[in-house]
N, C-alpha and C positions, 0 to 999 in steps of 0.2 A: 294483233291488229294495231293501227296507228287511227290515230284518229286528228280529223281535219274538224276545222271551225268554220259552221253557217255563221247568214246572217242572224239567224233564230236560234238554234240549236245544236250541238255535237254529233256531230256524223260519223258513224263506221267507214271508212274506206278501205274496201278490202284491198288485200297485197298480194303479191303474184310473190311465189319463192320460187326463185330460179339463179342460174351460176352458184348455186352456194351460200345465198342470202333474200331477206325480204324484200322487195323492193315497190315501193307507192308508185301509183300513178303520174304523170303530167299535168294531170288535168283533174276537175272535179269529179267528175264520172257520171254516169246514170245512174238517177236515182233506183233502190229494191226497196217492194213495200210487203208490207207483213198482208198475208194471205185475208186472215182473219180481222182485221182494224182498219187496214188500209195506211196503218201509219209505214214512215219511211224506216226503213230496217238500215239499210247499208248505202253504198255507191261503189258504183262497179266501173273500174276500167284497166287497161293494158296500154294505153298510153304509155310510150316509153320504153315499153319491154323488147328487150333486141331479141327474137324469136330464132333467128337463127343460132346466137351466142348460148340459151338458151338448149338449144340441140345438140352442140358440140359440146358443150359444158357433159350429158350426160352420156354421149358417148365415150367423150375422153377423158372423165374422172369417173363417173356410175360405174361405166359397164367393164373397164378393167379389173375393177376391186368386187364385183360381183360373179367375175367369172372365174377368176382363182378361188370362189369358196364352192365346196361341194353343194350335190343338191340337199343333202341331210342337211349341211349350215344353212344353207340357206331357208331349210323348211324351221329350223330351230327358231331362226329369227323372226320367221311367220306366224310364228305361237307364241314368242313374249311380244308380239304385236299384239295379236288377238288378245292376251291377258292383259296388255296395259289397256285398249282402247274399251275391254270391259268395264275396267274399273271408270270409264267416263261417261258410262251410258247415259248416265241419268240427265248429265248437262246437256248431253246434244238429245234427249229425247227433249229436254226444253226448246232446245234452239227449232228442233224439227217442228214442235207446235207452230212457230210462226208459218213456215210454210203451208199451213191448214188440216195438218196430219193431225190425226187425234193419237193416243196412244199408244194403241193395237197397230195403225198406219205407220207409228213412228221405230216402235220395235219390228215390223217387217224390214222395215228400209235399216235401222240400225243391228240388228242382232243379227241379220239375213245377211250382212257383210260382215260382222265380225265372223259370223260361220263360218260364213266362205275362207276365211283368212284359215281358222281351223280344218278345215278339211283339208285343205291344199298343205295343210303343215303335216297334218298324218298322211295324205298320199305320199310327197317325197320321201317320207319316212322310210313308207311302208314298201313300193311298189317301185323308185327310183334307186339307182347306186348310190353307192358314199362316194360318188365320183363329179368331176367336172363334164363328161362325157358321155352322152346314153346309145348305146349300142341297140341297135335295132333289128330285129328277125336272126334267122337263120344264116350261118354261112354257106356262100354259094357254091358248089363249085364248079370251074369257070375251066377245066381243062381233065380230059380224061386220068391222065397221072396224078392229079391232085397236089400239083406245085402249082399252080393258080387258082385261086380264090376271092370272093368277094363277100363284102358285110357294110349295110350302111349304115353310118354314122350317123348323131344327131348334135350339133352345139351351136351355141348359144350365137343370133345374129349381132353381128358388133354396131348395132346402132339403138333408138331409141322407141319404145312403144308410147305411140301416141294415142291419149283416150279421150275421143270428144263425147263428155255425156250427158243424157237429156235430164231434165228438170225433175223428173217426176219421184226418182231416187240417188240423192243427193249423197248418202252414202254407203248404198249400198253398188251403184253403178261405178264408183271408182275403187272397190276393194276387190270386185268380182274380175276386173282387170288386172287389177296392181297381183293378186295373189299367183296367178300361173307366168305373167310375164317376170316377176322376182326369182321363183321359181326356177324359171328357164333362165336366170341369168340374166334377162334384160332390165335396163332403165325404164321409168315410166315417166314421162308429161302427161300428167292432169289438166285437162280444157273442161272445167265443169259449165253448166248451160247458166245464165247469167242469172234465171230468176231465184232459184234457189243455192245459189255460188256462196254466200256466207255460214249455210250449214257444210259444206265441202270445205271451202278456206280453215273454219275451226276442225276439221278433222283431219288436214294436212298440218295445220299447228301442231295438234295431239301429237300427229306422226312426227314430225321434225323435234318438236320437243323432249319426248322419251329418247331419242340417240340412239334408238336401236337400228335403224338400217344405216348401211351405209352412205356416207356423203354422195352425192351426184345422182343415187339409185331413185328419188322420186324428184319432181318438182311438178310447178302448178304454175298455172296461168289464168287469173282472173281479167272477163274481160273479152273483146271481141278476138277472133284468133289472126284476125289482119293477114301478116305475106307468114304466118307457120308451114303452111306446108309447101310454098316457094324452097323452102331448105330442107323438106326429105331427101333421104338418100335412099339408094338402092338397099340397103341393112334396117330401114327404121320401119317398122308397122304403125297401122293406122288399124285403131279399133274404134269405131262409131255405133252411139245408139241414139233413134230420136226419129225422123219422120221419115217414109220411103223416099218422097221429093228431094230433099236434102241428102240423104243416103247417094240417090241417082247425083247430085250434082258434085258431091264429093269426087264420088267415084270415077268419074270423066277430068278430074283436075291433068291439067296437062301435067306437071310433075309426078303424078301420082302414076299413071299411063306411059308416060318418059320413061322413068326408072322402074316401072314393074314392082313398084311399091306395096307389100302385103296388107291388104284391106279388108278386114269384116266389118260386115254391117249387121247389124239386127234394128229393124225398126219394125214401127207399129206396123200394126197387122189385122185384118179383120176375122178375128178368132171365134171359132162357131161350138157350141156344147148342142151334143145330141142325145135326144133320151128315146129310149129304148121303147118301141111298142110294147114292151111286158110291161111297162115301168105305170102303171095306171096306179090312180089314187089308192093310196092303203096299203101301198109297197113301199118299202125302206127307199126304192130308190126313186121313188113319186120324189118324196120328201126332201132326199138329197139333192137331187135338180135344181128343185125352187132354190134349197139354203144355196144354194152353190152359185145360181144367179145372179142372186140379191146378193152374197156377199161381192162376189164380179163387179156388182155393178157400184158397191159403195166402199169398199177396203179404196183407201186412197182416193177416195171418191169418183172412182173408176179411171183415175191416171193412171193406167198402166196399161203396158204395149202386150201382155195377156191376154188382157180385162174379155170376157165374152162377149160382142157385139152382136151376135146371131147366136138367137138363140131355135135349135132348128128343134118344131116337135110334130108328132102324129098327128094327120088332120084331124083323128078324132078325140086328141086328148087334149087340143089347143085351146079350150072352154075350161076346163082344167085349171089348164094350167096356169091363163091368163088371170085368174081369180085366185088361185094358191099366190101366186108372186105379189099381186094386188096388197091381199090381206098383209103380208111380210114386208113389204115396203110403207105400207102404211103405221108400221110401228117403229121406221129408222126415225130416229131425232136429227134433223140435222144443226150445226150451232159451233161455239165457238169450244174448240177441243177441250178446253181446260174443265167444261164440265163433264163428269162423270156419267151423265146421263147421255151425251150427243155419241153415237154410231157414225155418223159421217158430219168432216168438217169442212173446210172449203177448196173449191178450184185455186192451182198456185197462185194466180195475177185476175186482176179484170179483165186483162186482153184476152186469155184463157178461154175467163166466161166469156167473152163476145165470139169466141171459134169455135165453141161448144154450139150456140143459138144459131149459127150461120151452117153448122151441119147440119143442125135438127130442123132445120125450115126444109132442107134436100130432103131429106129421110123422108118429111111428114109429108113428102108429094106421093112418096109408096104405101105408107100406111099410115095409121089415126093413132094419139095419144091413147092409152088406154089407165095408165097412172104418170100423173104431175104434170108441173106447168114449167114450161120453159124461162117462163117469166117474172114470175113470183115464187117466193119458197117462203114458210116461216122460219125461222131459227130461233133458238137459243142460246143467250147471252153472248149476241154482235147484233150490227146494223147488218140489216140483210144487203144493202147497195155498198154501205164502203169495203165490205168483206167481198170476197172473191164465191158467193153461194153460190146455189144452183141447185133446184129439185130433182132426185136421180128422175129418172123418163124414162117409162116405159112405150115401147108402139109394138103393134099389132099389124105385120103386113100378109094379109090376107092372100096374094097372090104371090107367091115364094118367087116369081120368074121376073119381078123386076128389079131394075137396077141397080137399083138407087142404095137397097141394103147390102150387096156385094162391090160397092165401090166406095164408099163416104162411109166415113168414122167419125163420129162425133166423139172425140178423146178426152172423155167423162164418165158422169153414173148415167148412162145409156145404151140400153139393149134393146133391139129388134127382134119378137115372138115372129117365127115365119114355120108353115105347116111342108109336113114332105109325106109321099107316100111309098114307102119301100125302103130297105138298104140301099138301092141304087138311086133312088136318087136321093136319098140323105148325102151321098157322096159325092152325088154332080153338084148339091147346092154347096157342100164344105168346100169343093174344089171351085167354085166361080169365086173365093176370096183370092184366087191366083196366089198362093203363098203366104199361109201362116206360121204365124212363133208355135201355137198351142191348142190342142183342140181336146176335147175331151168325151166320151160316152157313154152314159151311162144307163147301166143296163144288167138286167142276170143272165141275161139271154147268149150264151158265150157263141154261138152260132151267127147269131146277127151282128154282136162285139167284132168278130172276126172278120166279119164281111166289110163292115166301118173302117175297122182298122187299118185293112192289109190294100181298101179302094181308094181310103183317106190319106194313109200316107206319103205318098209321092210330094202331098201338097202340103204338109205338116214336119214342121219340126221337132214335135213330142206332143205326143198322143197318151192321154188321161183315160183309163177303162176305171169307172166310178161304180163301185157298187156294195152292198153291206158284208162282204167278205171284207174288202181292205179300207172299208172309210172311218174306220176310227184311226189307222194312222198315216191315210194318206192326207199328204201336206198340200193339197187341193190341185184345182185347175191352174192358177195363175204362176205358181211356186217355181220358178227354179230351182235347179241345184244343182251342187258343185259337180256332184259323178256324175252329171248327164250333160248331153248338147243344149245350150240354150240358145239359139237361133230359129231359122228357117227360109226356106225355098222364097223366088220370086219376090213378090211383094213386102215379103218379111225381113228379105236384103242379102239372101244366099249366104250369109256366114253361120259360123258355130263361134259361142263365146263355152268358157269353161269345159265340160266334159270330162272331167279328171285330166289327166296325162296328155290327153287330146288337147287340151289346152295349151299344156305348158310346149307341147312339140310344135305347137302355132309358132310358138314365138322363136322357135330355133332351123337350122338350115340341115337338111339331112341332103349328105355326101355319098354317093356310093364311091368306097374305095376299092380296090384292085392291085394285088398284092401276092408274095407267097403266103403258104402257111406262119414263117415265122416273122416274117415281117407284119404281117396282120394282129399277131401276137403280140407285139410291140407295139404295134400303136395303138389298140383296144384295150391293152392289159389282160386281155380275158384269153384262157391258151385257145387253138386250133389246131384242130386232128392235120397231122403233118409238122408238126413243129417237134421239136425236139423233145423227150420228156428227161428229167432230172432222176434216176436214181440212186440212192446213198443207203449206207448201213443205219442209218436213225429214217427209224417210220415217220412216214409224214406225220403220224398222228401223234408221234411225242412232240411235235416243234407248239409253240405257242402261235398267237396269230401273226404276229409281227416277224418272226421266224420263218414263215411259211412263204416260198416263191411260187408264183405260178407256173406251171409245168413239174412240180415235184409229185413224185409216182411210188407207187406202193403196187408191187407185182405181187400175186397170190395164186399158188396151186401149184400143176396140176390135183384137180381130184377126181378121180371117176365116180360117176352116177350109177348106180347098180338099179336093176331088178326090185329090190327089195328096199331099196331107198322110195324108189316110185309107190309100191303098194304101202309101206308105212307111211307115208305123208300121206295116201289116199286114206287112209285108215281113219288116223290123228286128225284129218283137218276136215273130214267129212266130203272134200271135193273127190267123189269117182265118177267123173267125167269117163263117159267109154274109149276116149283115148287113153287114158292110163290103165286102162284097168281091164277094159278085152281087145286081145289081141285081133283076135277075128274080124270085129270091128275098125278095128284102129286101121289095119291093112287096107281095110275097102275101100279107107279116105284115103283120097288120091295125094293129100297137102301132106299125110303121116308116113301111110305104109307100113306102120306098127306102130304097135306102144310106145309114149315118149314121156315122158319127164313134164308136171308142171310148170307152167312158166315160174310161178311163185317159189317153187323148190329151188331152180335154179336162181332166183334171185336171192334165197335164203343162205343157199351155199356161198354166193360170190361174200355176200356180208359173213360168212364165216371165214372167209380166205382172206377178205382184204383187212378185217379188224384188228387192232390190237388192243388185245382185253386187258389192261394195268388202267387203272387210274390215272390221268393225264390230262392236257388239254383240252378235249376233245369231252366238252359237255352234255353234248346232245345230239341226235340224230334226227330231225324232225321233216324229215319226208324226202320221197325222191319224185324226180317230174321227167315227163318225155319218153317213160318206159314205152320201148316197142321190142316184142319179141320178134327176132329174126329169122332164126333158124330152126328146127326143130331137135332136141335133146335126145337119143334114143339112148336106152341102157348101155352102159359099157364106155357111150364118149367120156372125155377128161375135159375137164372143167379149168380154164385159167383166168382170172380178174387182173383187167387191169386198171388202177383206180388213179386218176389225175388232178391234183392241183387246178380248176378250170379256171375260177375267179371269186378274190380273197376281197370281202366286203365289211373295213370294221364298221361297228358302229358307233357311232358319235354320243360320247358323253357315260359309254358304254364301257365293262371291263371287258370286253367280248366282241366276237364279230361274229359274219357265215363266211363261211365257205361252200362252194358249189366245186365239186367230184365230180369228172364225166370219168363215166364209168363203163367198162368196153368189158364184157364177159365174152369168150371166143371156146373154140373146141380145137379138137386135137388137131386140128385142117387149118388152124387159124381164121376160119372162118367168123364171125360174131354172129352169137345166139342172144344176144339182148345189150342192148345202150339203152342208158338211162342218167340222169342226172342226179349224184346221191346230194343232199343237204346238212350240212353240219355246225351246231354251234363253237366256236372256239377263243377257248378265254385266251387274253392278251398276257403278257408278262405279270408278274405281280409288281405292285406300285411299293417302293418301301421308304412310306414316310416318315 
């Protein structure tokens, strides 16, 4: 950061990195005040910033040098990210204090992106190619002879991922993007929301400064976002999180509409937890409710586009429950984070609080406070007026069918107690939020669970079944995560953010191509049935990985199946299935018509005919996928494998790669009695240093 001279004091002005470099503002900026003090933290502006040069800079330096590296490189470089920005937790947990986060607030938002960064480094790892390229579903085929076919493609869109993100997760909102768009190969612009933009700015420093990704692959924009998306192109996505109004006005942008520019939205949501008629006082999941409320309503001091707003319960257990939450909120401190005693710290800004009181005046026309004041709060160690407070609120709306609690959010520690009678309508009131991120229910009642669930979800983006089977290690109602959709329907702004691999294929263009077999081959890398196979007097399984072509084949058999091969495997392996084992039987089935051959025998055999037993390359055998048995085996057929080079995947950093064998077992007809996908580890050349 650079810093500008007041009249009075030294000011932070944050800087936008973009083209390649830092670049200050025009002008002074708008003042950022610390949550907590009310003192002036930073100034904030984008004056100056050429938005569109900006764009093009990470088109045409980012995303060419990020698309030549595999997805494994790429996941590589997602984990010495997460391992350097660990090592800086500590500072930006400090920095995050100013925005009013206490702690436990700060490590959600900071640990909860470095995760994400790790998870998406183990999914490419684990579940993506060592390729530029991801190959998608099954080949088609597109022509009775099988000289046309089809497979669609997936790579990387040649433009930039734009992330406009709200205040309330400052960096956990730009890692949970940056991680599947890097991922897929795309650039990222970072647009973080102005109040908390100085905890984002030091965490794009971190990033810039370690060297670890490559040049043009992020930048950041501090500051209003002015004519940015005047310069989308048809390749560049727009990821937004932050309020539905906003979300809707984005989404109508004429450029955006123009060019059919790819857009998720996730915004706030009026997200409802339902507790279970079983769930009455003195049951595990009485208890969980409440905690589960109360922390809803104060983790981040209920800024988060999660947070439970409705909270929906039994008409007769609403006396309950409204006194269990009572007692529990009456023990949060709220105060200035730096103590160890305060549970909830403050609203990001005063404007905040003043949007907080101006929902809660709506609310309180449907129901009555039943804990705190909208207007007063005590704290601990701040001024309760220069700080950004606010007493979490609870209300009580007694008649579940008005409006007021299914339309207005008060985007704070505030939650609406509203009573239902039945699964059904627990569902009609979860669905009048017209489109939630998150909803949750809890319950043992796996009966009524199901009924919630299966009527709830249409309207829901992920769905919490809370109960003392999995609550010690479920990571609550509000949580994201990386292997799930984090979005939702309607109101919640119709997109999915993350989802594992679902993410990272957001950000990329799937192609259906149309081709021969061996032309498919070639542009995939991965062979196809109809393509030529390769083979030589040296077994595939002597070549090492880097030695091995796609399409190289290894032919095995004829062997005949006897009689007495069938009853000793029945024997040996315990399975006497009445097809193998009585004829009388076996005949009646109309699919057999006699005795046949386990499926498993013949896959036993093929791996004796296709193997070659010397010690070699070929470390390990670790499963096969896609077995379907075809045909039926009767004593007597002959047995021939034929086993394929399909697709050779090293691995990175690794002495070793896999390989994937499609593997064609047929009979004396040539007919195929079982395809299946065999898997093999295989070492690379030896290194000699």
């Amino acid at each position: 950061m650079v810093r500008a001279k007041d009249k009075e004091v030294p000011v932070v002005v944050l800087r936008s990195y973009v083209s390649g470099s830092w670049r200050s503002p025009e002008d002074e900026g708008a003042p950022l005040h610390d949550a907590v003090t009310g003192e002036e933290v930073a100034r904030i502006s984008s004056a100056g910033i050429d938005m569109g040069a900006a764009l093009e800079y990470g088109r045409s330096v980012g995303g060419p040098v990020l698309r030549e590296l595999t997805f494994h490189q790429r996941a590589a470089l997602l984990k010495a990210l997460a391992s350097h920005l660990r090592e800086h937790r500590e500072e930006l947990y400090a920095l995050s204090a100013r925005t009013g986060a206490t702690l436990g607030d700060s490590k959600f938002d900071v640990d909860g992106g470095i995760g994400v960064l790790f998870a998406y480094a183990s999914k490419g790892k684990r579940e993506l190619p060592n390729d530029t390229v991801l190959v998608e579903g099954a080949v088609e085929p597109l022509g009775k002879g099988g000289t046309f076919v089809g497979q669609h493609l997936c790579t990387p869109s040649h433009g930039v991922a734009v992330q406009i993100n709200a205040f309330n997760f400052p960096v956990w909102g730009p890692l949970e993007k940056l991680a599947p768009a890097f991922l897929a190969g795309v650039p990222s612009l970072i647009k973080p929301a102005s109040q908390t933009a100085y905890l984002t700015a030091r965490l794009v420093e971190l990033i810039v400064e370690a060297g670890i990704l490559p040049e043009g692959s992020v930048q950041m924009v501090c500051g209003e976002p002015r004519d940015l998306l005047d310069h989308l192109t048809e390749q560049d996505i727009v990821g937004f999180t932050g309020s539905a109004s906003t979300a809707r006005l984005l989404r109508t942008h004429p450029v955006i509409v123009g060019n059919a520019v790819r857009f998720n939205a996730e915004a706030d949501s009026l997200n409802c937890s339902v507790l279970g008629p079983d769930a009455v006082p003195g049951t595990a999941e009485f208890d969980l409710y409440v905690k589960q409320l109360v922390a809803e309503m104060t983790v981040k001091a209920g800024q988060k586009c999660t947070a439970i707003r409705r909270a929906l319960v039994p008409a007769a257990l609403m006396d309950d429950v409204t006194e269990a939450v009572r007692e529990r909120l009456a023990k949060v401190v709220v105060g200035n984070p730096s103590d160890p005693a305060v549970r909830m710290g403050a609203l990001a800004t005063l404007d905040q609080r003043e949007e907080v009181r101006r929902s809660l005046k709506a609310l309180m026309d449907a129901g009555r406070v039943v804990f705190g004041d909208p207007e007063r709060v005590e704290v601990v160690g701040a001024d309760a007026e220069r700080g950004a407070f606010i007493s979490p609120v609870l209300l009580r709306a007694d008649d579940a069918g008005r409006a007021e609690p299914h339309e207005v959010e008060a985007f704070g520690p505030v939650s609406t107690l509203m009573p239902y009678e039945g699964a059904e309508q627990a569902v009609e009131l979860a669905a009048r939020g017209r489109g939630s991120l998150a909803g949750s229910v809890v319950t043992g009642d796996a009966e009524f669970a199901r009924k919630v669930v299966l009527g709830a979800a249409p309207w829901h983006g992920r769905l919490l079944v809370l109960n003392a089977e999995d609550a010690k290690e479920s990571t609550g109602h509000g949580s994201p995560l990386p292997a799930l959709v984090h979005g939702g329907p309607g109101r919640a702004g119709g997109g999915e953010e993350m989802g594992g691999i679902r993410g990272v294929v957001h950000h990329m263009r799937r192609t259906a191509v149309q081709a021969g077999p061996a032309m498919l081959t070639s542009i995939t890398g991965r062979w196809v049935p109809g393509t030529d196979r390769t083979v030589t007097d040296e077994h595939p399984f002597r070549k090492h990985l880097e030695d091995l072509q796609v399409g190289d084949t290894a032919v095995g058999g004829p062997r005949v199946v006897t009689l007495d091969d069938v009853e000793h495997f029945a024997e040996f392996t315990g399975d006497t299935f009445y097809a193998h084992t009585d004829e009388e039987a076996a005949r009646a089935n109309p699919f057999f018509g006699g005795r046949v051959a386990h499926g498993y025998l013949v896959v036993s055999f093929a791996a004796g005919l296709f193997v070659e037993p010397s010690p070699g390359p070929v470390l390990a055998n670790y499963g096969l996928e896609n077995l379907r048995f075809l045909t039926p085996v009767k004593p007597g057929d002959e047995l021939t494998v034929t086993l394929t080079a399909k697709q050779i995947t090293p691995r990175e950093g690794a002495d070793y790669g896999e390989v994937r064998w499609d593997t064609d077992v047929t009979n004396q007809e040539g007919a195929s009695v079982a395809k299946y996908d065999v898997l093999t580890l295989v070492a690379k050349r030896p290194r000699h240093d």
